[in-house]
Backbone as CSV, one residue per row, in Angstrom:
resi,resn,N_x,N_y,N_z,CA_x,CA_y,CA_z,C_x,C_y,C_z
1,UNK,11.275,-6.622,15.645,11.830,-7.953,15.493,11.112,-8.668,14.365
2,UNK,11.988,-9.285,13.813,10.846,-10.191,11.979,12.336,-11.256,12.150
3,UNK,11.872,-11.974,10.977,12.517,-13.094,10.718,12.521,-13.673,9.055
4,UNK,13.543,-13.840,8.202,13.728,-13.566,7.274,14.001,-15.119,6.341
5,UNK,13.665,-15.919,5.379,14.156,-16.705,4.526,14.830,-17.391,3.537
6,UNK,15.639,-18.013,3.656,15.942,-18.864,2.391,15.513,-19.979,2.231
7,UNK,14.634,-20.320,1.172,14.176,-21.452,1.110,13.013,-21.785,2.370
8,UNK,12.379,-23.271,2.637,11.769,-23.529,3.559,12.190,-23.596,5.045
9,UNK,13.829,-23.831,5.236,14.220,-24.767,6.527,15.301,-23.999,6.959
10,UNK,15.537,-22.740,6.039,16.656,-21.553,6.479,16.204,-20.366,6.462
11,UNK,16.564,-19.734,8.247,16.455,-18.146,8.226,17.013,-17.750,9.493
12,UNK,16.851,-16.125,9.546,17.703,-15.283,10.465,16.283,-14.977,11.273
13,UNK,16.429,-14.683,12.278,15.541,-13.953,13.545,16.497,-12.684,13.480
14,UNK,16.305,-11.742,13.860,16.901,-10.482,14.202,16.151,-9.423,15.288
15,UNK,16.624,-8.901,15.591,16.191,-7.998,16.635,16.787,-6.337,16.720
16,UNK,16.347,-5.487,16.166,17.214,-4.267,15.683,16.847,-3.260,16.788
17,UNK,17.419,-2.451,17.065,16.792,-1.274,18.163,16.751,0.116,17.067
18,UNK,15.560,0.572,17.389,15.310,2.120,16.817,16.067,2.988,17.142
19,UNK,16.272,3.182,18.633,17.061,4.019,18.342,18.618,4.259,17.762
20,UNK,19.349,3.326,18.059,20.741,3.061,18.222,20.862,2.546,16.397
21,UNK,19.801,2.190,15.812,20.433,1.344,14.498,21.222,0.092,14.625
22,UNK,21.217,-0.341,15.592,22.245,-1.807,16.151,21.342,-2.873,16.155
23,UNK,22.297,-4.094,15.943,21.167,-5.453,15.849,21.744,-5.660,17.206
24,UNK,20.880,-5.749,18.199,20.958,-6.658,19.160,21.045,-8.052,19.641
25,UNK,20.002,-8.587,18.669,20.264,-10.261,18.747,19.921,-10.597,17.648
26,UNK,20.161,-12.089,17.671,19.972,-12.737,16.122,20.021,-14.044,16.263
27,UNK,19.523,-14.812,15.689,19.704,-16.280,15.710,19.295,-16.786,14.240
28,UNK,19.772,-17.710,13.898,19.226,-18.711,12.592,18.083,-19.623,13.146
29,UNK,17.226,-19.898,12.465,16.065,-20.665,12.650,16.010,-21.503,11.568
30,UNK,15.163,-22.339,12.044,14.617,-22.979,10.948,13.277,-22.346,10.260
31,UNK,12.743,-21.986,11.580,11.163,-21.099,11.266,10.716,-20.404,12.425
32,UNK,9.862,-19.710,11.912,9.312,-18.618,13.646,8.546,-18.866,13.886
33,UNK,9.266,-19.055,15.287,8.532,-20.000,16.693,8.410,-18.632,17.819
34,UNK,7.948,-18.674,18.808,7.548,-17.705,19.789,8.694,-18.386,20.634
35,UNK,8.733,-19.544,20.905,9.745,-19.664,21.834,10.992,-18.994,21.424
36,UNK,11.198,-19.309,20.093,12.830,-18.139,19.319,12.920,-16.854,19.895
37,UNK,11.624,-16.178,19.579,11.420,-14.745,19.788,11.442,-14.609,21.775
38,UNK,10.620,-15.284,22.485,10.623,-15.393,23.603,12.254,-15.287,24.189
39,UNK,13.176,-16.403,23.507,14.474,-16.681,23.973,15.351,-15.075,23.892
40,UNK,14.771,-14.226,22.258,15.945,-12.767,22.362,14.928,-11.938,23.525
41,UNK,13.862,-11.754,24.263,13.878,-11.356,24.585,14.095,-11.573,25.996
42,UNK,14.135,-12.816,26.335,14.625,-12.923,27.629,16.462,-12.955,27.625
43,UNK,17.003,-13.188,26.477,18.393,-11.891,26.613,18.902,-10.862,27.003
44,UNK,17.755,-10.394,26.111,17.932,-8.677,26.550,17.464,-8.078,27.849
45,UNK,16.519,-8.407,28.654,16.713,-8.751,30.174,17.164,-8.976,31.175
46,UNK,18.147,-10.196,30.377,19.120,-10.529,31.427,20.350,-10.018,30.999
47,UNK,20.271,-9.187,29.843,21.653,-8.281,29.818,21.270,-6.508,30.079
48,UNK,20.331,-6.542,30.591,19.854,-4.910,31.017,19.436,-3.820,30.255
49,UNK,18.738,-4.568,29.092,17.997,-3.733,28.230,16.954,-3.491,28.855
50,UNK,16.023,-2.054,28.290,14.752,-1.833,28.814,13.598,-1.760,27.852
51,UNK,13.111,-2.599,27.725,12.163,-3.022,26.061,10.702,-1.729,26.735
52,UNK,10.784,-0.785,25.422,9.968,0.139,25.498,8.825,0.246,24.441
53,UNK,9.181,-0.951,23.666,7.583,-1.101,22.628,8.286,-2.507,21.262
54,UNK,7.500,-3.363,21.427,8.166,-4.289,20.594,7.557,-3.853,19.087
55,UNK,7.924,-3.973,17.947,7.138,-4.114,16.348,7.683,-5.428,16.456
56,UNK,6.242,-5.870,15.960,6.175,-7.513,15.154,5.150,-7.432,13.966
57,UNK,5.320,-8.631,13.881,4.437,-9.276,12.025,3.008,-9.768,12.932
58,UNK,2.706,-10.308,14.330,1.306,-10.669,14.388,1.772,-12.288,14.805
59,UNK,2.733,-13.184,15.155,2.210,-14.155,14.369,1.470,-15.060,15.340
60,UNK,0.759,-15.884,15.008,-0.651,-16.613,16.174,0.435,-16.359,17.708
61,UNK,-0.548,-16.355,18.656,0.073,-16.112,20.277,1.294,-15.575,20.845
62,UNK,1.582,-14.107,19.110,2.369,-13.392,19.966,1.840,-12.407,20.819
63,UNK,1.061,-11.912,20.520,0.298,-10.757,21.932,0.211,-11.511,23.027
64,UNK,-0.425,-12.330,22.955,-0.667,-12.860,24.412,0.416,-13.469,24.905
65,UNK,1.800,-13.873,24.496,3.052,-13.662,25.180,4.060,-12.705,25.269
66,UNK,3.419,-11.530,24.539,4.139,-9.556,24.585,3.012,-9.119,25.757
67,UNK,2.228,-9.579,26.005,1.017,-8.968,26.750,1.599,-7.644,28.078
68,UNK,2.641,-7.930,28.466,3.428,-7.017,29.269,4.368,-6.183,28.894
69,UNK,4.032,-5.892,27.291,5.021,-4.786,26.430,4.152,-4.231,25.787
70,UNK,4.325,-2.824,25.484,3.382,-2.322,24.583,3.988,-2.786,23.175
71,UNK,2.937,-3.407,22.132,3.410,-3.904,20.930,2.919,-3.440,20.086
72,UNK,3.528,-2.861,18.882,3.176,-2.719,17.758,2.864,-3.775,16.466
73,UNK,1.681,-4.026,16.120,1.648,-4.631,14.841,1.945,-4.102,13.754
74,UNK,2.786,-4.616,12.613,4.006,-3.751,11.964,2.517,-3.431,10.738
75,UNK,2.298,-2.331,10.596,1.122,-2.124,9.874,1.401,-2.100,8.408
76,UNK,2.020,-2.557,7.706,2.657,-3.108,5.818,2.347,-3.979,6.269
77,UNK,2.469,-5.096,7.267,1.696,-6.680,7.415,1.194,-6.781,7.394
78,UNK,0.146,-6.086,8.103,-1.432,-6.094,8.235,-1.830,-5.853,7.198
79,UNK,-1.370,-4.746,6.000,-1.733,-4.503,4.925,-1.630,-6.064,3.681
80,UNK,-0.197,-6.610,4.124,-0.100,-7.984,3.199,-1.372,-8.580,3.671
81,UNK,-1.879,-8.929,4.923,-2.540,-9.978,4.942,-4.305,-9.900,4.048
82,UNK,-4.446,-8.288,4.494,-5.547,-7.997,3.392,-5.450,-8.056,2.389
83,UNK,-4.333,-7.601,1.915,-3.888,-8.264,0.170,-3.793,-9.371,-0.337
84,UNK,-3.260,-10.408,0.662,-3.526,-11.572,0.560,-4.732,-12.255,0.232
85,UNK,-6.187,-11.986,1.168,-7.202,-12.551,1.241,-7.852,-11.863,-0.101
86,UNK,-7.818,-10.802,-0.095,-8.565,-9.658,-1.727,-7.846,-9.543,-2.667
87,UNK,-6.600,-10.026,-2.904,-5.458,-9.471,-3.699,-5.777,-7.984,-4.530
88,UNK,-4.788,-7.355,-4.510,-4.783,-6.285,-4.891,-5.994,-5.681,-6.136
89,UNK,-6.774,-6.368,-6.378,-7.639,-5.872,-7.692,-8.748,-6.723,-7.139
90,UNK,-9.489,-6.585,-6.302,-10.500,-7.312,-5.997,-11.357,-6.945,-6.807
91,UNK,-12.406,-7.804,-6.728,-13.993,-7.250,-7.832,-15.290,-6.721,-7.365
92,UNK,-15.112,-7.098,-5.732,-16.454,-7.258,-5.171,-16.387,-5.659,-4.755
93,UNK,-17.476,-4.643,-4.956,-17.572,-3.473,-3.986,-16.769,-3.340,-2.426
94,UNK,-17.714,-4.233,-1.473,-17.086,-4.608,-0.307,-15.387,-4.095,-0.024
95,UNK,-15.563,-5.529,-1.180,-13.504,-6.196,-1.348,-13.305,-4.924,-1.398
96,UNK,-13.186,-4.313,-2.383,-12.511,-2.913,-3.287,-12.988,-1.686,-2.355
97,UNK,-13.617,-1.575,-1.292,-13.883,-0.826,-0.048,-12.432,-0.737,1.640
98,UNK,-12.782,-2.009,1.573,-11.968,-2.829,2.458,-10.417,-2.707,2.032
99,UNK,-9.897,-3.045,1.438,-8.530,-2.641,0.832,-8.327,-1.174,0.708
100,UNK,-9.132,-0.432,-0.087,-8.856,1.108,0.214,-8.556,1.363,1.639
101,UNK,-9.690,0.898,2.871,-9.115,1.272,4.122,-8.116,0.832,4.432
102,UNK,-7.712,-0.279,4.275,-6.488,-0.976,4.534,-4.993,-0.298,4.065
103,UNK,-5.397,0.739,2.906,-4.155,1.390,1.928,-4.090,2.777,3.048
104,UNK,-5.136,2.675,3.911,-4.611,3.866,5.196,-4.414,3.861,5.841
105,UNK,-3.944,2.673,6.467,-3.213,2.289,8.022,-2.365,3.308,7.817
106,UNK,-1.369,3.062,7.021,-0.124,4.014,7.465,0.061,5.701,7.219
107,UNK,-1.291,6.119,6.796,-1.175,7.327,6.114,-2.263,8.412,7.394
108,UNK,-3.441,7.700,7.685,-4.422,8.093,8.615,-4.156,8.211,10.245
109,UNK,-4.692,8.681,10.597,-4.539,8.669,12.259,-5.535,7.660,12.782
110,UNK,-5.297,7.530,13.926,-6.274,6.447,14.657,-7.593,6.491,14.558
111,UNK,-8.022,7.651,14.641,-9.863,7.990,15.334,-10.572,7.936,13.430
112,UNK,-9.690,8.307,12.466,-9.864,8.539,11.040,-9.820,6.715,10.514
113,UNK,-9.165,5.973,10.937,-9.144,4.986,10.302,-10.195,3.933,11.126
114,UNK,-10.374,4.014,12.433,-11.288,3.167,12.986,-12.928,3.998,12.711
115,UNK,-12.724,4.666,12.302,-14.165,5.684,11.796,-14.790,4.984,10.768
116,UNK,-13.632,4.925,9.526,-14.017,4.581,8.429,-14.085,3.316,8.390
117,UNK,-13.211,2.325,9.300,-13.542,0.757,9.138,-14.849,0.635,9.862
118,UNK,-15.220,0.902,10.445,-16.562,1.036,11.165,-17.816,1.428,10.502
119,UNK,-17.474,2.606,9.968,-18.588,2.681,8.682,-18.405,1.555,7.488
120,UNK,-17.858,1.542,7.031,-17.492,-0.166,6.210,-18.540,-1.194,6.839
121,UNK,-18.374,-1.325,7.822,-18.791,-2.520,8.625,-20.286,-2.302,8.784
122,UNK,-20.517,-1.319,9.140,-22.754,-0.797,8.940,-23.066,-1.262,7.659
123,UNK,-21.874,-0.665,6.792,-22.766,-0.273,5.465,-22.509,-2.221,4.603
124,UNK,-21.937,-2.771,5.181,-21.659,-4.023,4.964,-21.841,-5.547,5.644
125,UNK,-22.391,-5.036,7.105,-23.066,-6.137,7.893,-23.775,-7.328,7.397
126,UNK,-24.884,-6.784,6.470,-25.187,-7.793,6.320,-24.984,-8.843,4.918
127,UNK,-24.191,-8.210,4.060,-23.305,-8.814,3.301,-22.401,-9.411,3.553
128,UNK,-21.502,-9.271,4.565,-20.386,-9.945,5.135,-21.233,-10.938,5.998
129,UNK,-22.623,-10.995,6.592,-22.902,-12.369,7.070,-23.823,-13.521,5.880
130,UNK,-23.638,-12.839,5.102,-24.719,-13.989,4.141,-24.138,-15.344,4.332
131,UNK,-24.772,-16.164,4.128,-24.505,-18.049,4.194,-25.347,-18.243,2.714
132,UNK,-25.092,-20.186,2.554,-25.139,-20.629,1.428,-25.346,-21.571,2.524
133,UNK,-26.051,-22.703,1.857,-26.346,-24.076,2.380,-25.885,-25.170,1.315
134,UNK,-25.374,-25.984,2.191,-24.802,-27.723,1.452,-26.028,-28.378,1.343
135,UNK,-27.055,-28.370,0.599,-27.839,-29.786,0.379,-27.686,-30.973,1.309
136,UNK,-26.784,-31.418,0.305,-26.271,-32.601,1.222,-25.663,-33.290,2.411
137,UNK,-25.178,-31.800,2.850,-24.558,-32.230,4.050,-25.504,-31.590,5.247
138,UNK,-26.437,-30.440,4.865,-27.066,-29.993,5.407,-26.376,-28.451,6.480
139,UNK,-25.207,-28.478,6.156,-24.205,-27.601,6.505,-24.416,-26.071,6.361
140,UNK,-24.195,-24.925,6.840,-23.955,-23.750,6.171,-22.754,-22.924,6.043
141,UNK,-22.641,-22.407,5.191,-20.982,-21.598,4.982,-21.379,-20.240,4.667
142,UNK,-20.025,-19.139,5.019,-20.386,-18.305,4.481,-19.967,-17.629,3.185
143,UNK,-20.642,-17.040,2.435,-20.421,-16.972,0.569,-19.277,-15.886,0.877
144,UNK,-18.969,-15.324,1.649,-17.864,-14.410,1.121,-16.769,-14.416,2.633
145,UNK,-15.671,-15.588,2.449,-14.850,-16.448,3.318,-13.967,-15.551,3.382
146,UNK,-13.063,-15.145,2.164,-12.341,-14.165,2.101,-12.314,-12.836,2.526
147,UNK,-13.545,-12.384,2.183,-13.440,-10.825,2.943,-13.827,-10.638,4.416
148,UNK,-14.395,-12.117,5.009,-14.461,-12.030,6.288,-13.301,-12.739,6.923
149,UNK,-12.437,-12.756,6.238,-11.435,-13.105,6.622,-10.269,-11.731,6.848
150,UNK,-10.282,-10.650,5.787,-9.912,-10.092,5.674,-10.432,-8.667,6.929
151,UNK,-11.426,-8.440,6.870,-12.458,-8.250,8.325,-11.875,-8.478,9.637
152,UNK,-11.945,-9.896,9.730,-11.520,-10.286,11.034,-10.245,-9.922,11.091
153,UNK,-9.573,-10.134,10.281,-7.608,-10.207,10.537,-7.652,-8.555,11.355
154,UNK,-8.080,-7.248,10.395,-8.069,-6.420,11.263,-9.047,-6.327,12.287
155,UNK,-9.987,-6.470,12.614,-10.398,-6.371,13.815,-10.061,-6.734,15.081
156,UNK,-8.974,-8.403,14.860,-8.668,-8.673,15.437,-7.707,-8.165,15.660
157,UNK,-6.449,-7.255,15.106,-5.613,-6.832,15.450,-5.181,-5.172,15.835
158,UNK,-6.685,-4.714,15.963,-7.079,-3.247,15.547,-6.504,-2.807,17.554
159,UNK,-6.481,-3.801,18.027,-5.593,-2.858,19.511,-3.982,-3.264,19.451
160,UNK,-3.921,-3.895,18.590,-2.020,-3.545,18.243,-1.822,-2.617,16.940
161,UNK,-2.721,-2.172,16.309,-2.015,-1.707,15.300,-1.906,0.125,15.395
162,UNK,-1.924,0.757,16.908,-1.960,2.172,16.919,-1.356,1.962,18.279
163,UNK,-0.451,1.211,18.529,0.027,1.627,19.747,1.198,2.467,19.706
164,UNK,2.037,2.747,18.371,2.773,4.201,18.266,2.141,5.240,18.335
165,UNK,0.957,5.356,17.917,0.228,6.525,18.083,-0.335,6.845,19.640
166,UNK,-0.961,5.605,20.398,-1.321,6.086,21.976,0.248,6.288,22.814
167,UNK,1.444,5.659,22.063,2.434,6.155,23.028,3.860,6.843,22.187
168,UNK,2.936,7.741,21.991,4.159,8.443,20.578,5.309,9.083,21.787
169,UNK,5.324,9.253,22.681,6.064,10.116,23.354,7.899,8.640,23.254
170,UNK,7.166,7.895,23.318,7.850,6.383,23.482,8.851,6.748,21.763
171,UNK,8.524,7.215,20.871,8.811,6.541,19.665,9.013,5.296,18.920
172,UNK,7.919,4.704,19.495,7.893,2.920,18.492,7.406,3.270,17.030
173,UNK,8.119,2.597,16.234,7.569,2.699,14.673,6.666,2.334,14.742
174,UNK,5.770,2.365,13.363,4.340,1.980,13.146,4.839,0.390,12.324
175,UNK,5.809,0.615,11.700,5.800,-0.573,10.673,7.496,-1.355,10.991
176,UNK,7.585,-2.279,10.667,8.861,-3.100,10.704,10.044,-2.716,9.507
177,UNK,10.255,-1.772,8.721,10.331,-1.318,7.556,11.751,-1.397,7.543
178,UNK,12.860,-0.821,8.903,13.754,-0.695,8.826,14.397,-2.300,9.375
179,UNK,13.642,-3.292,9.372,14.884,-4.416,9.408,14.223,-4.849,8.118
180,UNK,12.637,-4.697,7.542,12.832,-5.456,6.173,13.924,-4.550,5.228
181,UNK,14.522,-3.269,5.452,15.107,-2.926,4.355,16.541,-3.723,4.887
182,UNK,16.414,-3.986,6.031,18.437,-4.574,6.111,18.055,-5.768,5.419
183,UNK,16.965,-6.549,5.710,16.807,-7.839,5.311,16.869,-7.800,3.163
184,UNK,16.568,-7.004,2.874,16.137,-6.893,1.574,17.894,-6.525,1.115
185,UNK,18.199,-5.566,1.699,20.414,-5.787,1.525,20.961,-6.741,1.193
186,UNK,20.789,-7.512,2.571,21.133,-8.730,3.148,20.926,-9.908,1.454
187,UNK,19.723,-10.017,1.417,19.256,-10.737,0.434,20.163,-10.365,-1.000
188,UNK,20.075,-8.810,-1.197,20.676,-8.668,-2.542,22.669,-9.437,-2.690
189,UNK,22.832,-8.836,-1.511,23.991,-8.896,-1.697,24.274,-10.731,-1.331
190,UNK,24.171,-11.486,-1.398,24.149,-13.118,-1.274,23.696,-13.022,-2.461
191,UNK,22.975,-12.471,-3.118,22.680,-13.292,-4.581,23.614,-13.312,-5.460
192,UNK,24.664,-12.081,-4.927,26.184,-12.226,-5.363,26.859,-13.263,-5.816
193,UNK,26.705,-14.087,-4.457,27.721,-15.293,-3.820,26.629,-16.769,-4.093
194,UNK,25.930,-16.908,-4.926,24.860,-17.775,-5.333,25.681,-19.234,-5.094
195,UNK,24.817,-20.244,-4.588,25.691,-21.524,-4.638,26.326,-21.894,-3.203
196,UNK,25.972,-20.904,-2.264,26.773,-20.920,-0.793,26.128,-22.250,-0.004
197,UNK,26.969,-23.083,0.412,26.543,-23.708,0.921,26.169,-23.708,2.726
198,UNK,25.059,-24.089,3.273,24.363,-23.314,4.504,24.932,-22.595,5.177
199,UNK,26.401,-23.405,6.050,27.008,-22.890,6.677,28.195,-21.967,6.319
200,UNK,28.297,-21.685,4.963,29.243,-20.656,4.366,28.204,-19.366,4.486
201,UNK,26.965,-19.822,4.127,25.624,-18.899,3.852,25.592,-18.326,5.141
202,UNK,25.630,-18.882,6.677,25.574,-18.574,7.874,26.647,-17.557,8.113
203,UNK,27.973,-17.818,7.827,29.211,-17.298,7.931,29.154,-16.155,7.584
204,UNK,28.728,-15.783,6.046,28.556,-14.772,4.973,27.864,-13.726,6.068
205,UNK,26.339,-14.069,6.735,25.627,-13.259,7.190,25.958,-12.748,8.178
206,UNK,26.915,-13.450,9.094,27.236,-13.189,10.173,28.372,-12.192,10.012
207,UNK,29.345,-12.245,9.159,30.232,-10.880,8.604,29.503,-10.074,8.444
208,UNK,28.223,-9.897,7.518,27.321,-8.871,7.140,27.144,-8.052,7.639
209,UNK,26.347,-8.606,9.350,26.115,-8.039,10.421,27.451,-7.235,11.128
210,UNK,28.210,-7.844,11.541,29.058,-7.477,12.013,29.943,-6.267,11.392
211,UNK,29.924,-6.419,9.867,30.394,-5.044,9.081,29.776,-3.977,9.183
212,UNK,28.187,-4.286,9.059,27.618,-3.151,8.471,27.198,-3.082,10.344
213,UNK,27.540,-3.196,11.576,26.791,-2.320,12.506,27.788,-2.371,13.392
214,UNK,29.216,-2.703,13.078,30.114,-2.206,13.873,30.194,-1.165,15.016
């Protein structure tokens, strides 16, 4: 399940099933909310689906309201968010350490990638805690915000991001890949029709769907 944009105050929620290739639910949003996501899945519940592993993007207090599904964190996200904090050409050793592991979520196995973030983390402890002091305020910070930022994001998400692998028998993807590629369609083909106004734009998508998963 992901959720897709135009602009700030327009987008689609979607909900695709692996196996079948079918969108199950969908809604327009303004933005993603847990209650949105909460609402398709208490749909599919009350229409007799049997949810056997959710993929999501992470976003704040979705685990702890999937907490009774096995969930996948869509691991290309996890990868944006380290890219985000280091961008792709970092300078620092560390940085340029940290991103390499990060370029193996999707390529490594579990016991291989928590090995090597772990060694990262010895050989970098106490660089990743250095501080700096404010004079004036008498305050302390720490000098490298970003890569412990980048740190934490996976650590914190390091028990969602192999749950295809502890329940491969299940087949949950590792990554969200196949609704960003409908979404990335979706997108090309509206740039067609440029100038749509919202609810023609709504209309448009809603044929989309309906054509392409008949």
């Amino acid at each position: 399940m992901d959720t897709t944009y135009w602009g700030r105050n327009f987008g689609v929620m979607v909900f695709k099933d692996q196996r079948t290739k079918r969108i199950l639910w969908r809604k327009f949003v303004r933005y993603e909310t847990l209650t949105d996501y909460q609402e398709g899945i208490n749909w599919l519940e009350s229409h007799d689906f049997k949810i056997e592993g959710i993929v999501c993007d992470g976003l704040r207090g979705m685990f702890k309201m999937l907490s009774m599904y096995r969930v996948q964190m869509c691991q290309y996200h996890q990868l944006w968010i380290v890219q985000r904090y280091l961008t792709r050409k970092p300078e620092l050793p560390a940085s340029t350490e940290l991103l390499s592991i990060a370029n193996l979520l999707t390529k490594a196995d579990k016991e291989s990638f928590i090995g090597a973030f772990e060694e990262w983390y010895e050989r970098w402890e106490v660089f990743l805690k250095e501080r700096t002091y404010d004079k004036r305020s008498g305050k302390s910070y720490y000098v490298h915000k970003r890569l412990r930022s980048a740190f934490l994001s996976i650590k914190r998400n390091m028990p969602y991001l192999w749950t295809w692998y502890e329940h491969i028998e299940a087949g949950i993807p590792n990554t969200n890949n196949a609704v960003e590629g409908l979404f990335t369609d979706l997108k090309t083909k509206l740039r067609n029709h440029a100038g749509l106004a919202k609810e023609r734009r709504k209309k448009f998508i809603d044929e989309y769907f309906k054509a392409t998963f008949k």
